[in-house]
C-alpha positions in Angstrom: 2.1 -21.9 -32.4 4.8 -24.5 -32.2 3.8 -27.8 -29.9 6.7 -26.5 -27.0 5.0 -23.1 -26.7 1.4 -25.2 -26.5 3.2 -26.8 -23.2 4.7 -23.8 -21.8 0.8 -22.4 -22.0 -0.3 -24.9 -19.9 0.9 -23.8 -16.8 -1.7 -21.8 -14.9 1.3 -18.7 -13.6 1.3 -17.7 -18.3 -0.7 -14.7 -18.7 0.4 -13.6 -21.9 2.4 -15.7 -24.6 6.3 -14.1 -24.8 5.5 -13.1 -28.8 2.1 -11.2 -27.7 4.4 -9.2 -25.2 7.3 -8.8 -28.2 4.4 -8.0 -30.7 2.3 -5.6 -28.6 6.1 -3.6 -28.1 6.9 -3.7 -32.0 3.0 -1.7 -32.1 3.7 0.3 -28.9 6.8 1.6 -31.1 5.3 1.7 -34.6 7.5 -1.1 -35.6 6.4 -2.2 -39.4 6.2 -6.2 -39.0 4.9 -10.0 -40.3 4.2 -12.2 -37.6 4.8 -16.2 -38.4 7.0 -16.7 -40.9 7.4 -19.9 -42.3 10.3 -20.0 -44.7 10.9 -23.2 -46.8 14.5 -24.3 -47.7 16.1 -26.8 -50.4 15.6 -29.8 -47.8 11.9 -28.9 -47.9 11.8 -28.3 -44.3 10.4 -25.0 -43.3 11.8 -22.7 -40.8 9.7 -20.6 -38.5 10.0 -17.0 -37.0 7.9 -15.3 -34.9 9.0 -11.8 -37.1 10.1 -10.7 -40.3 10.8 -6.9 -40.0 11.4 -4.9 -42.9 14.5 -2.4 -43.0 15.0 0.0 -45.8 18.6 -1.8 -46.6 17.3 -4.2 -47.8 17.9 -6.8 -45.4 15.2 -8.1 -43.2 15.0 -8.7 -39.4 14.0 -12.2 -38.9 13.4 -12.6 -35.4 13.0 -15.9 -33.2 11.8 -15.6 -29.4 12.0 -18.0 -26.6 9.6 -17.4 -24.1 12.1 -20.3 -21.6 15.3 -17.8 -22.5 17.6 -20.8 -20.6 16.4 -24.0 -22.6 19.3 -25.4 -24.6 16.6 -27.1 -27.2 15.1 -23.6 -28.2 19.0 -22.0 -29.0 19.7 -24.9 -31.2 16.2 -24.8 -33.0 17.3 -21.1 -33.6 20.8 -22.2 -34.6 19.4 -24.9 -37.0 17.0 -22.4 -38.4 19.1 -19.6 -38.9 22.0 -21.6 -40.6 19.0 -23.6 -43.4 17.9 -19.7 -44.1 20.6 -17.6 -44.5 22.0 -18.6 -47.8 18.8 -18.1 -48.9 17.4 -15.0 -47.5 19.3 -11.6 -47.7 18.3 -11.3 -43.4 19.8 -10.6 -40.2 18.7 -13.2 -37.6 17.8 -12.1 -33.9 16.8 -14.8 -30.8 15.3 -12.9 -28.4 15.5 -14.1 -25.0 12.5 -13.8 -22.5 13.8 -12.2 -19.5 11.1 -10.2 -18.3 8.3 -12.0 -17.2 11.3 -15.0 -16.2 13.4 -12.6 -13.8 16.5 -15.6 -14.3 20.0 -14.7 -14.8 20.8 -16.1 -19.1 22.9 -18.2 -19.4 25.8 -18.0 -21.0 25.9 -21.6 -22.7 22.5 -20.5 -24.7 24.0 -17.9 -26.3 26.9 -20.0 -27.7 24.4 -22.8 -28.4 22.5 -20.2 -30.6 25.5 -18.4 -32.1 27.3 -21.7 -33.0 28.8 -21.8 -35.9 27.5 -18.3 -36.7 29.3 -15.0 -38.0 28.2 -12.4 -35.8 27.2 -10.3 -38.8 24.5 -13.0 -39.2 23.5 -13.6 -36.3 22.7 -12.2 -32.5 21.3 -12.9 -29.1 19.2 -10.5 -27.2 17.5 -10.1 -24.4 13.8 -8.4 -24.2 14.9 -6.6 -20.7 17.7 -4.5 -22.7 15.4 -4.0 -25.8 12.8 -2.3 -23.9 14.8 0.0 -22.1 17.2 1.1 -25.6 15.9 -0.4 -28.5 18.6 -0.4 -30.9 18.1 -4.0 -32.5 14.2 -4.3 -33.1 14.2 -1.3 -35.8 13.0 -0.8 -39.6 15.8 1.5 -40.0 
C-alpha cells in the first residue's frame, strides 16, 4: 500500500480500497492475475502496479489504479512509471480510473497528464465504470 492510498483510507465515507473492488472483478471474471508488482529499473528505483495480467501474446497487462481518478499527482506517478518500464518490459500499461464509488465527471487534463509523452500503443486510460459494463481491456486474451 503506497503512503497516498494510507491517507485516502483515513477518511471514515472508504468502505473498500479501489484495488479490492478492481481485484474482486478480475476474480468475479476469472481474470488470471499478480497483485503488487514492484518492478526495478536501471536507476534502481522500482516501479509499482497494482496488476500484472498475463496474455497469451506475450505481452503483459500492467495495470495502475487511482482510487482519486481526478488527482493530477497519481497520472504523472503513472506516466513516470510507465515510461522507466517500458523499455524494459515487453507490457501494455493501463491507469484505471476510479469512477464508481467517486460518481465525478474525469477530467480531461488527467488523461493527457498520464498519456504524456506516451504512444498510444503503450499506453491507455480507462475508466472502471466502462470496464464493468464491456470489459474489453482487463483480458488474458
Amino acid at each position: 500500500m503506497r503512503i497516498n492510498d494510507i491517507s485516502y483510507l483515513v477518511k471514515e465515507n472508504v468502505k473498500e480500497a479501489f484495488n479490492d473492488i478492481v481485484m474482486d472483478f478480475l476474480k468475479e471474471k476469472d481474470i488470471l492475475y499478480t497483485p503488487n508488482v514492484e518492478i526495478p529499473n536501471e536507476n534502481g528505483i522500482s516501479s509499482q502496479f497494482d496488476f500484472s495480467i498475463p496474455n497469451k501474446n506475450g505481452v503483459e497487462l500492467l495495470v495502475k489504479t487511482s482510487a482519486r481518478p481526478n488527482d493530477p499527482n497519481y497520472a504523472k506517478v503513472f506516466n513516470y512509471d510507465v515510461k522507466a518500464t517500458a523499455p524494459y518490459r515487453n507490457a501494455h500499461f493501463i491507469y484505471i480510473l476510479n469512477n464508481v464509488t467517486h460518481h465525478v465527471k474525469l477530467k480531461k487534463n488527467i488523461q493527457n497528464t498520464a498519456l504524456s509523452r506516451l504512444d498510444s500503443t503503450v499506453a491507455e486510460v480507462a475508466d472502471f465504470a466502462n470496464i464493468k459494463q464491456n470489459n474489453t481491456v482487463l483480458v488474458n486474451g
